[in-house]
C-alpha positions in Angstrom: 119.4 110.6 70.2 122.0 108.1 69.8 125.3 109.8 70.6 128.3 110.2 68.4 130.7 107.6 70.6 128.1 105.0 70.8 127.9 105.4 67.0 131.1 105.6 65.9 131.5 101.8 67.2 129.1 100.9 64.7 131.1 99.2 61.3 130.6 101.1 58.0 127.8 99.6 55.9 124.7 99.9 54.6 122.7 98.8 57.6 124.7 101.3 60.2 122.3 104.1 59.2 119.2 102.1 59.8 121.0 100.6 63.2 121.4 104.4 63.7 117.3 105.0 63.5 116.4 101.8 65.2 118.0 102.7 68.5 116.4 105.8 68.6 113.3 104.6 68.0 113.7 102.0 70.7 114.9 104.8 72.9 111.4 106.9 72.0 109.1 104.3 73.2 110.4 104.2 76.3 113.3 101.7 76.2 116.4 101.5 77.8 119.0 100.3 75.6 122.3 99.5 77.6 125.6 98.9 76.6 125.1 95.2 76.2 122.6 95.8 73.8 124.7 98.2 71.3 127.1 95.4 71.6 124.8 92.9 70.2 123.2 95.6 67.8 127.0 95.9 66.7 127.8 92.5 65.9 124.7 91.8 64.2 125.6 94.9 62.0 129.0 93.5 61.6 127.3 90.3 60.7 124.8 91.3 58.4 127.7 93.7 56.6 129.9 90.0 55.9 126.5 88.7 54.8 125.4 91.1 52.4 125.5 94.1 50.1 122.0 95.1 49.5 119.1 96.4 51.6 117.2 92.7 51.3 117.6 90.4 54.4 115.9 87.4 52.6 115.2 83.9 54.4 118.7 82.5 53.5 120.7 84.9 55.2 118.8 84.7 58.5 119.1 81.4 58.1 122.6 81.5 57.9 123.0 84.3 60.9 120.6 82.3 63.2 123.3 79.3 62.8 123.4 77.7 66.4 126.9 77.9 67.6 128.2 75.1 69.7 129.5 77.2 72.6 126.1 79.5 72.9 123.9 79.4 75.7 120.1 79.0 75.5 119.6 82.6 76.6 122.5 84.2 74.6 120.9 82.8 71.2 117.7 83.9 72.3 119.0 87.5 72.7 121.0 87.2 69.3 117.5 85.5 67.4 115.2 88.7 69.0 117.8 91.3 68.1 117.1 90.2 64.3 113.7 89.6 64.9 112.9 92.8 65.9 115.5 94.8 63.6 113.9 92.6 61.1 110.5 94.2 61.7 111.9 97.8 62.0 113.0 97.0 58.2 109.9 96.4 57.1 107.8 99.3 58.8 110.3 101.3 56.6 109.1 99.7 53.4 112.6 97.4 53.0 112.1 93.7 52.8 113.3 92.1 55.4 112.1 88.8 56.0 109.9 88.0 59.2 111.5 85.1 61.8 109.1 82.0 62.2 107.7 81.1 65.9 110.3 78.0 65.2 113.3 80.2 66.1 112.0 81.6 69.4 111.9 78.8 71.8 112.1 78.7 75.1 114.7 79.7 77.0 114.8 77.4 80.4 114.7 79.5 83.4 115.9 77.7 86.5 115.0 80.4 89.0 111.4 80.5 89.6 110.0 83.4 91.8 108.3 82.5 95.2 104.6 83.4 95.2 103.7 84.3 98.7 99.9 83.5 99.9 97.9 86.4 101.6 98.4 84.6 105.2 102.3 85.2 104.4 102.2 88.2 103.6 100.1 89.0 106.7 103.1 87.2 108.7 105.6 90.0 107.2 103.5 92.8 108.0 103.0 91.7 111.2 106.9 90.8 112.0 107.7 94.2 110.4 105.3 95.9 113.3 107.8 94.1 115.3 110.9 94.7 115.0 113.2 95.1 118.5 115.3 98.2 118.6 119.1 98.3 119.3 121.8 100.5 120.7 122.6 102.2 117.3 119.7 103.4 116.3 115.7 103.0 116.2 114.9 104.6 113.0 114.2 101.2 111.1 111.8 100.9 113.6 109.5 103.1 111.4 111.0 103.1 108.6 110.6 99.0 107.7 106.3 99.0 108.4 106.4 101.4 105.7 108.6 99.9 103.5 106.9 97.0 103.5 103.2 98.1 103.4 104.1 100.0 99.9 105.7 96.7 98.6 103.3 94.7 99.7 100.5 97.3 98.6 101.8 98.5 95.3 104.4 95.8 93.5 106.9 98.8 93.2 110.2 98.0 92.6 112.5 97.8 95.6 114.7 100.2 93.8 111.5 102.3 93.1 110.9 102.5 96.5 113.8 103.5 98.0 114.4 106.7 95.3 111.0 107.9 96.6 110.9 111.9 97.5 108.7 113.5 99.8 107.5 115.3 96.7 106.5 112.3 94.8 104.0 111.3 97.5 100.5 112.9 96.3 98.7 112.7 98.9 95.0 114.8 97.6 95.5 111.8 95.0 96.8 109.3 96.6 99.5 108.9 94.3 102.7 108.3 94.8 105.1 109.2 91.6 107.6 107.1 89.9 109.9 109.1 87.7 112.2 107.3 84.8 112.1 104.2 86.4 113.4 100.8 84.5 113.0 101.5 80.7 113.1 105.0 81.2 109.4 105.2 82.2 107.5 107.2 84.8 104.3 106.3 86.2 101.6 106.9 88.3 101.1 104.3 91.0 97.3 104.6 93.2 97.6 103.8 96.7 94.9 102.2 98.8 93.2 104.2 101.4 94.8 102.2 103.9 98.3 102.8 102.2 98.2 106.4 101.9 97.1 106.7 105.7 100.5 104.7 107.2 102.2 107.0 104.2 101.0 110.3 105.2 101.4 109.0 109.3 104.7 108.4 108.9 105.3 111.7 106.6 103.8 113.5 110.0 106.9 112.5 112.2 109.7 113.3 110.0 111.6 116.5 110.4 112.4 117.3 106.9 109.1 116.7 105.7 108.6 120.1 104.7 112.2 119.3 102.1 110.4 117.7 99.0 113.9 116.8 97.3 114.4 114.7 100.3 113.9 110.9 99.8 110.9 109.3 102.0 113.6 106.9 103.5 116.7 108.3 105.1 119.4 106.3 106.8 120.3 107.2 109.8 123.9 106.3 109.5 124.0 108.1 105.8 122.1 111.1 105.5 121.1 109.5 102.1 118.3 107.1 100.9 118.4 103.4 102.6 120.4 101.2 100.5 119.4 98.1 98.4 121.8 95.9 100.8 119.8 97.5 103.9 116.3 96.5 102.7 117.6 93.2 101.7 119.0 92.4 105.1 116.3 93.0 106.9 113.7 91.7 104.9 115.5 88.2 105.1 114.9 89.2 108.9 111.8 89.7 108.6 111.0 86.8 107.0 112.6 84.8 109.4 110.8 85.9 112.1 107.5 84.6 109.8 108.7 80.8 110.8 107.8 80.7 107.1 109.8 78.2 105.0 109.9 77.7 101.4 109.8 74.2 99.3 113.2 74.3 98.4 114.1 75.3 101.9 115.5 79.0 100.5 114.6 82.6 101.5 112.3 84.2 99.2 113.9 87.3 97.4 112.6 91.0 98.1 111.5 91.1 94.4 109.2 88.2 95.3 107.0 90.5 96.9 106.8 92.2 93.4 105.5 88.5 91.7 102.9 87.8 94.5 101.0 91.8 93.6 100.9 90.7 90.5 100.0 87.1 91.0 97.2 87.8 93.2 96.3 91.1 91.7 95.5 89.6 88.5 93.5 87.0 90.5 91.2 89.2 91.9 90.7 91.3 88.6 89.4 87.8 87.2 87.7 87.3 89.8 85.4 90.5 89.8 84.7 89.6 86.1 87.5 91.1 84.1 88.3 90.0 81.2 91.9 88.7 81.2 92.7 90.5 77.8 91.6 94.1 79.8 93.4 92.5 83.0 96.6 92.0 81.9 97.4 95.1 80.2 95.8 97.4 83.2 97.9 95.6 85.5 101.3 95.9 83.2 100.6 99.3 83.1 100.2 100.0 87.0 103.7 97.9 87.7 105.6 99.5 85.0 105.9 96.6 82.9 107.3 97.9 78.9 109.1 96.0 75.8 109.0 96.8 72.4 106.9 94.1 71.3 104.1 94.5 74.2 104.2 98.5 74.0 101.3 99.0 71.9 98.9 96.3 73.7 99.9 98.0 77.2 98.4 101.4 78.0 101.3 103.4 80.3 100.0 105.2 83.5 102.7 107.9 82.1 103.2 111.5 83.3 101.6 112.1 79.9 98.3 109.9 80.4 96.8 110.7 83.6 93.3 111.7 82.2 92.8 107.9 80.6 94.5 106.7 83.9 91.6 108.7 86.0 89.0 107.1 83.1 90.1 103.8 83.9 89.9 104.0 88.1 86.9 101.9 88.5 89.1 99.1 86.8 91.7 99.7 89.2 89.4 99.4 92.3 90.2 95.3 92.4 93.7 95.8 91.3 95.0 97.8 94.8 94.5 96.1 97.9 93.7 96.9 101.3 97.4 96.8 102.8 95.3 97.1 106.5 93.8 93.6 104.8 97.3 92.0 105.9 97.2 93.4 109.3 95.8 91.2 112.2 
C-alpha cells in the first residue's frame, strides 16, 4: 500500500487518486517502484493536472505532454513516454478513455554498453583459475569460498547480489533448490540446480562450522563476520579473469553481471536447440532468472514461492535450461 508520505507529494487533482491505485497495483504484481519512479509518476500528475480537467486523456494532450524537450536525453524521454504509456493503459482497464501511445513514440533508446558474452571454453578458463587461486598470509577462506561462487554463477545466472544474500537455509538440498527471497522487483523464486551444482554446494556446506545456523549466509568473510561484499566478488573475479589470459575486443574486463548474459545467451541456445519453441523458451527462461516488468508479467510464468506445483510440471522443460557446471571443468 502506498504510504501516506509518499502520497502526500502527490499535487491535488483528479488523476492523484488514480496515481494512488496505479502504484499499488504496480507494487501487487511484483514491482519495485523506487523513489525515482514516484518522482516521475509525480510530475506526470503535475503535468496532466496543467493539461486538463476531466477524466479524458485524448490524443492532443499526449501529444502535447510527449513534446521532446531540447535538453532531454534519449533514455529520460523514454522513461517519461512509458510512464504515460502505461498509466495510459491502467486508465483504460478502468473503463476511462485514455488514449493508447503509437509504436512511433517508443523508439529506441541507444545503449552504448553492450554485455560481454562469454563462450563455454571461457567459462571453463574461470572455473578452472577459480580451482586456483594461491593462498596468502591473511587468510585462506576465499580459497573455497570463490569455486563456489563461481560454479553457482556460472551454473544458475543468479544475480551477484543474489548470491551473496544466500542462507544456509535457502539451500534445499532433497530438491536441489536453492531459494531466492524478494529479490529485484520484489520477487522470490525458485532456482534448480544441476546435479553437479548441488554436489560442490552440499561439499562445501560439509566443512563449514555454522552449518548447522540456517540464518547464516552461505558466504562469510573472514574479516567481517558478515556476508562477502559486492566490492569482494568483484575484485577477485577481475582476478580471476586475468588469470584466463582471456582478453576482450575492446580490450576491457568483462563485468561480473556478464556471467548473468552468457546463462542466458547460451541457455536459450540449447533450449532451441533440443526443439523448443522460442515462444515456450523465452518465457521459461525469464522465469528461472527472475526476469519481471509490467508489460511482460502476464506472458512470463514466475517460479514464485506461490507456484512451485506448475514449476515441478514444467521440469522436463528445464532439463536443457541448467547446465552441467562439472561441464566447465577440465
Amino acid at each position: 500500500m502506498i504510504t501516506d508520505k509518499e502520497f502526500l507529494a502527490f499535487q491535488d487533482g483528479i488523476f492523484k487518486p488514480y496515481f494512488e491505485k496505479y502504484i499499488e497495483f504496480k507494487r501487487g504484481k511484483g514491482e519495485k517502484v523506487t523513489h525515482s519512479t514516484l518522482i516521475r509518476l509525480k510530475a506526470l500528475n503535475e503535468a496532466l493536472n496543467r493539461c486538463i480537467s476531466t477524466l479524458n486523456i485524448d490524443r492532443n494532450t499526449v501529444e502535447l505532454l510527449l513534446q521532446e524537450k531540447d535538453t532531454e536525453s534519449g533514455a529520460s524521454r523514454a522513461l517519461r513516454v512509458s510512464d504515460l504509456r502505461q498509466f495510459n493503459a491502467f486508465l483504460r482497464a478502468l473503463g476511462i478513455h485514455a488514449y493508447k501511445i503509437p509504436d512511433k513514440y517508443m523508439k529506441k533508446v541507444h545503449v552504448a554498453f553492450k554485455p560481454y558474452i562469454f563462450s563455454a571454453e571461457e567459462l571453463s578458463k574461470i572455473v578452472e583459475a577459480s580451482d586456483h587461486l594461491k593462498p596468502t598470509r591473511r587468510s585462506n577462506n576465499y580459497l573455497t569460498v570463490y569455486p563456489v561462487l563461481v560454479r553457482i554463477l556460472i551454473g544458475t545466472g543468479m544475480r551477484i547480489g543474489e548470491v551473496l544474500s544466500l542462507r544456509i537455509k535457502d539451500v534445499d538440498a532433497v530438491n536441489r533448490l536453492l531459494v531466492v527471497y524478494q529479490s529485484k522487483n520484489n520477487v522470490s523464486r525458485y532456482v534448480p540446480m544441476s546435479n553437479s551444482l548441488s554436489v560442490v554446494i552440499l561439499n562445501y556446506l560439509s566443512g563449514l562450522e555454522h552449518r548447522h545456523n540456517p540464518e547464516q549466509y552461505l558466504f562469510v568473510s573472514p574479516y567481517t563476520g558478515t556476508r562477502y561484499s559486492y566490492d569482494a566478488m568483484k575484485y577477485m573475479f577481475k582476478k580471476i579473469f586475468k588469470e584466463t589470459g582471456g582478453r576482450t575486443p575492446e580490450g576491457r574486463l568483462p563485468r561480473i553481471h556478464d556471467i548473468r548474459h552468457s546463462f542466458c545467451t547460451l541457455s536459450l541456445n540449447r533450449m532451441l536447440a533440443s526443439g523448443m519453441d522460442l515462444y515456450v523458451a523465452v518465457p521459461v527462461l525469464a522465469s528461472y532468472v527472475g526476469h519481471v516488468n509490467l508489460i511482460d508479467t502476464e506472458r512470463y510464468i514466475h517460479l514464485t514461492e506461490h507456484g512451485y506445483d506448475e514449476f515441478v510440471c514444467r521440469e522436463g522443460a528445464l532439463k536443457t535450461l541448467i547446465p552441467e557446471v562439472d561441464a566447465y571443468e577440465g
